[in-house]
C-alpha atoms as one frame of an Amber mdcrd trajectory, in Angstrom:
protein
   1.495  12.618  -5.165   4.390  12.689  -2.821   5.474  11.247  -0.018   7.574
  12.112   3.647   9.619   9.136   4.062   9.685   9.425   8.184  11.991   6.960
  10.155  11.022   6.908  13.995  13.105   5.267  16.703  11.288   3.510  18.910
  13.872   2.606  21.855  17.729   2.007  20.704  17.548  -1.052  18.106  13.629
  -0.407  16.884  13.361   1.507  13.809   9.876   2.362  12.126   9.494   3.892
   8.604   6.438   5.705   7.635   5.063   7.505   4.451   2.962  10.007   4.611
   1.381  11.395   1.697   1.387  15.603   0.815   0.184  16.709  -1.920   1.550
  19.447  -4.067   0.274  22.476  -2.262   1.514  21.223   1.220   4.856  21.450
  -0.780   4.429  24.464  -1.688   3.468  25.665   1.744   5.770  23.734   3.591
   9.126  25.218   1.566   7.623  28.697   1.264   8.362  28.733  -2.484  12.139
  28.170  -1.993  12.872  24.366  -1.291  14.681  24.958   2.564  16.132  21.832
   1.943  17.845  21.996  -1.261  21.744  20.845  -0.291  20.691  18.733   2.773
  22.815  15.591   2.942  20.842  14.142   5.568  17.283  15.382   6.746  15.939
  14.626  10.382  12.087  14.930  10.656  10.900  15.239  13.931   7.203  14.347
  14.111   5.975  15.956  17.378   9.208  17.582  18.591   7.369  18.901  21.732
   9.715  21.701  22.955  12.817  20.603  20.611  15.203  18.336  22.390  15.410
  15.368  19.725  16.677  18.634  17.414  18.780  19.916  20.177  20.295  16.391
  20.624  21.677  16.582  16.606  23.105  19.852  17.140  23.963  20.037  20.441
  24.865  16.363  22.348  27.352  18.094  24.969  24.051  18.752  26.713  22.291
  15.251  26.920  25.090  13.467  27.064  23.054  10.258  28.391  20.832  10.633
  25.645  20.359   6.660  23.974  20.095   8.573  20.808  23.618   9.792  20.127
  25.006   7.064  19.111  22.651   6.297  16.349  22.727  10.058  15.132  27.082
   9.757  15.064  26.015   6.685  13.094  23.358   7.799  10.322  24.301  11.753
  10.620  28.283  12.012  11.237  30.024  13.025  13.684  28.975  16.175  16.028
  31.651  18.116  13.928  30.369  17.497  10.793  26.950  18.046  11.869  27.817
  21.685  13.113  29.968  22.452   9.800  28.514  25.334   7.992  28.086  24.618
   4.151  30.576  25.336   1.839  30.213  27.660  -1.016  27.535  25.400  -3.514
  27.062  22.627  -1.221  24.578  22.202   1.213  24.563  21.525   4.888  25.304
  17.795   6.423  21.966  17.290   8.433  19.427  19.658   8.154  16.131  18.797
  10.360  12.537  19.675  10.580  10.095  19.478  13.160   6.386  19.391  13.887
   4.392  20.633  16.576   0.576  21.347  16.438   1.002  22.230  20.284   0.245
  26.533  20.260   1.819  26.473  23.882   5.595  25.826  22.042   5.185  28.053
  19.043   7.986  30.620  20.722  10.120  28.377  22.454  10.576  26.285  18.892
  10.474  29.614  16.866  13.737  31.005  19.151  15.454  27.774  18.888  14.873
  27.797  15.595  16.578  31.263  14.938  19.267  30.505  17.152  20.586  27.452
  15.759  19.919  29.570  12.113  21.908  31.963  13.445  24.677  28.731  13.803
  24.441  28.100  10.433  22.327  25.113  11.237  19.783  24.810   8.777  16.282
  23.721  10.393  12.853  24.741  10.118  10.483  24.197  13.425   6.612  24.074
  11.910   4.423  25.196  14.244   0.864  24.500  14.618   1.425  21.862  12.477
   0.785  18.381  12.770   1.168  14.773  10.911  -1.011  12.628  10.079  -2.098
  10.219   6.820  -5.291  12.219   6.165  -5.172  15.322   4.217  -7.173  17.955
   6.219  -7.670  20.037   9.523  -8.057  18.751  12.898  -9.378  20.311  15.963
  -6.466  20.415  18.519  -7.015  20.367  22.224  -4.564  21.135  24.833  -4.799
  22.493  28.383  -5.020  25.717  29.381  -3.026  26.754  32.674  -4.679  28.807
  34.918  -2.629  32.587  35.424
């Protein structure tokens, strides 16, 4: 069995750690057979990344430049310029980052961010439909359905 080793912030000084266990198949699923994370320095998990900022923040801080966040992702993650440097040849990217979002409603919005910033040479992967939890299993999701 292993585990997702999951750090949350909860306000500036309040850090949480969390592991979740995934079994060997949710591996396998989760890096399509090639490990997307192979060369990583640093790995963000985002676990409900709603529409993407808390990604966005990592990659792109010009635009949230109140965010309480930044200075705690200069401290763990590196500078913005390191964070934007594209790999060298055999070595990996500095922060890659992951995010979760059972939420149907942002499946394109995540899946276009996700290809832009790919495009960058920013390596993350945005699962959608997918949630986290410490039961292995399916859930019924619910979410509101606007009116056209």
């Amino acid at each position: 069995m292993f585990f997702w080793l999951i750090l949350l912030m909860l306000g500036v000084n309040i850090l949480v750690l969390i592991l979740i266990p995934i079994g060997n198949s949710q591996i396998a699923q989760l890096l399509h057979q090639d490990n997307i994370l192979d060369g990583c320095y640093h790995i963000y998990i985002d676990a409900g990344s709603n529409i993407g900022n808390s990604i966005r923040k990592i990659f792109e801080p010009e635009k949230y430049p109140d965010a309480l966040l930044l200075p705690i992702y200069d401290k763990y993650f590196g500078t913005i310029e390191n964070r934007r440097s594209k790999p060298l040849k055999h070595s990996g990217n500095m922060v890659c980052a992951v995010g979760f979002k059972p939420n149907p409603s942002h499946t394109l919005h995540l899946k276009k961010l996700e290809t832009a910033y790919q495009k960058c040479g920013w390596n993350i992967k945005m699962m959608t439909r997918t949630g986290i939890s410490n039961n292995q299993g399916k859930s019924k999701f619910y979410h509101a359905v606007s009116p056209n």
